[in-house]
N, C-alpha and C positions, 0 to 999 in steps of 0.2 A: 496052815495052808493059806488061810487070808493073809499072812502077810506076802507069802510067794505071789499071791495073786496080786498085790497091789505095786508090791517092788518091779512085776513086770509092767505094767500099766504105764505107771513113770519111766521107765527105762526105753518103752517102744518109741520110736520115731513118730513125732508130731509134724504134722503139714504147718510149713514155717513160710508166711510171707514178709518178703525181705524191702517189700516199698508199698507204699496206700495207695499209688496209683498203678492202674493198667493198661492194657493195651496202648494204644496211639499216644495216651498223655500221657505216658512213662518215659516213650518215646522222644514225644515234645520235650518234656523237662532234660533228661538226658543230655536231648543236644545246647539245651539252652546252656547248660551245666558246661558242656565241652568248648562252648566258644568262649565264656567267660575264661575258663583254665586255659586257655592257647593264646587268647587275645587281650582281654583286659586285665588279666592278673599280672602277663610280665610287663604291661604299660603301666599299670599302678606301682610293681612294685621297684622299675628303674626311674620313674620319677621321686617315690621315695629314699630311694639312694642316691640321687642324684642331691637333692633336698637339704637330706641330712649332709652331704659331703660339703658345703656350702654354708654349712650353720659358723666354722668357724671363720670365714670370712668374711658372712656378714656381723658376727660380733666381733673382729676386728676392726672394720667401719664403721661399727656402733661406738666403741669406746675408742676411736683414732690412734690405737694404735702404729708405732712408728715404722712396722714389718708387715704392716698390710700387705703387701704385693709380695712379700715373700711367704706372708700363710696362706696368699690366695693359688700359690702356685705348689704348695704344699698341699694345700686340696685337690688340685689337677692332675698330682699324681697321684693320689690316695686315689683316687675315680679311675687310672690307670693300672692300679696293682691292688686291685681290690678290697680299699677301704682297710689295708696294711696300717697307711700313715695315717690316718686319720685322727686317732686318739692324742698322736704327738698334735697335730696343727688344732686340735681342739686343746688343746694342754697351754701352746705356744698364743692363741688367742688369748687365750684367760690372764697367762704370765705379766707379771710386770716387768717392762723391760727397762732393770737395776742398770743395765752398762748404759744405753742410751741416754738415762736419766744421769748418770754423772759423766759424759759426754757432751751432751748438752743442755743438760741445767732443766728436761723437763721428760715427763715418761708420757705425751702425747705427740703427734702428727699434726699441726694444726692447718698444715694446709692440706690435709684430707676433705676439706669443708671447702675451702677454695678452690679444688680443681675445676668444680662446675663452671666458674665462673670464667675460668680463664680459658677451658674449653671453648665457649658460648663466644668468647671476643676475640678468639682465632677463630672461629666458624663464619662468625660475621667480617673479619679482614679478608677471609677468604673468598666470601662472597663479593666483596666490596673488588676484587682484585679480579675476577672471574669475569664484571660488569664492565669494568674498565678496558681487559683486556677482549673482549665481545665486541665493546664499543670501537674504539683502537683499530680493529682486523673490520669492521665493519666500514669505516672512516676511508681506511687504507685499501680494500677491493672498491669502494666508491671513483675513490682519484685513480686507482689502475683504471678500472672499465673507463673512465671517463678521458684519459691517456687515450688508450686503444681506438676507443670508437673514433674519438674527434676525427685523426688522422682519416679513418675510412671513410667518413662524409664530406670531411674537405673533399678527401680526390673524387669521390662522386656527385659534387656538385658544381663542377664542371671546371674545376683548379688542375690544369693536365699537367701543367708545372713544376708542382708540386708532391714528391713521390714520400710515402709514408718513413721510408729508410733513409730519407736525406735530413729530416727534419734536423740532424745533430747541425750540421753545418749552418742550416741557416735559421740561427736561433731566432730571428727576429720577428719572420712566420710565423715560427711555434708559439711562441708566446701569446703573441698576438692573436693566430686560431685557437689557442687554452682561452684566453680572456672570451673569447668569443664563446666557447661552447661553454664554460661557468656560467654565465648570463644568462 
């Protein structure tokens, strides 16, 4: 009979708690729990796949590779069709590129390293050409306004003679009030 008695002992239902905390701070934890899983887990973890889909093109830059630009856009869609392509453009990073290399006598990009620079001295021409032509449109509304007005202070400073739409004809005027209002 002692063993009946003990086999039930075991077998009844024990009061089971399922968390260390209660009330309000189960509560709190709970939600702390729920923002993480809604909010920071799918921000950590598309950044990490973002990350990884990017590894083989930056080891493509790393060793200059001469298909940079073609495993960078093999990445772009492995990001589009979820991380499908990916193993190829990580495969295709790594690859030695055998035809390149007897094509042109070398299995790097060398001017992967040069593009900075040549960026940076069209960025700077562009500047240089922006300044110029600022200066230029600047120069040029100068001599219009300076056109314009003259004509309207001549006739009101007491030239009745002289009407601002005849100026073509009588160049001799014009010139002569230009010389004047440059002064």
């Amino acid at each position: 009979m002692l063993p009946l008695i003990l086999l039930g002992a075991v077998l009844l239902p024990q009061s089971a708690h399922a968390s260390l905390f209660h009330g309000e701070t189960l509560d709190a934890i709970a939600n702390g729990i729920s923002w993480v899983a809604i909010i920071i887990a799918p921000i950590i973890g598309i950044t990490l796949f973002w990350l990884v889909h990017i590894l083989p093109e930056k080891i493509a830059e790393k060793k200059k590779h001469p298909q940079t630009k073609a495993i960078q856009c093999l990445c772009l869609l492995s990001l589009c069709f979820g991380g499908l392509l990916w193993p190829l453009a990580w495969l295709w990073a790594y690859s030695k590129p055998v035809l390149h290399k007897l094509a042109y006598g070398t299995d790097v990009d060398e001017t992967i390293g040069h593009l900075s620079a040549e960026v940076k001295a069209e960025e700077g021409e562009i500047e240089r050409l922006n300044h110029s032509a600022d200066h230029l449109f600047d120069h040029r509304l100068v001599h219009l306004l300076q056109e314009e007005v003259a004509p309207v202070e001549h006739h009101q400073s007491g030239h009745r003679g002289h009407h601002p739409d005849r100026r073509i004809g009588n160049d001799h005027s014009f010139h002569e009030h230009r010389r004047a209002v440059v002064e």
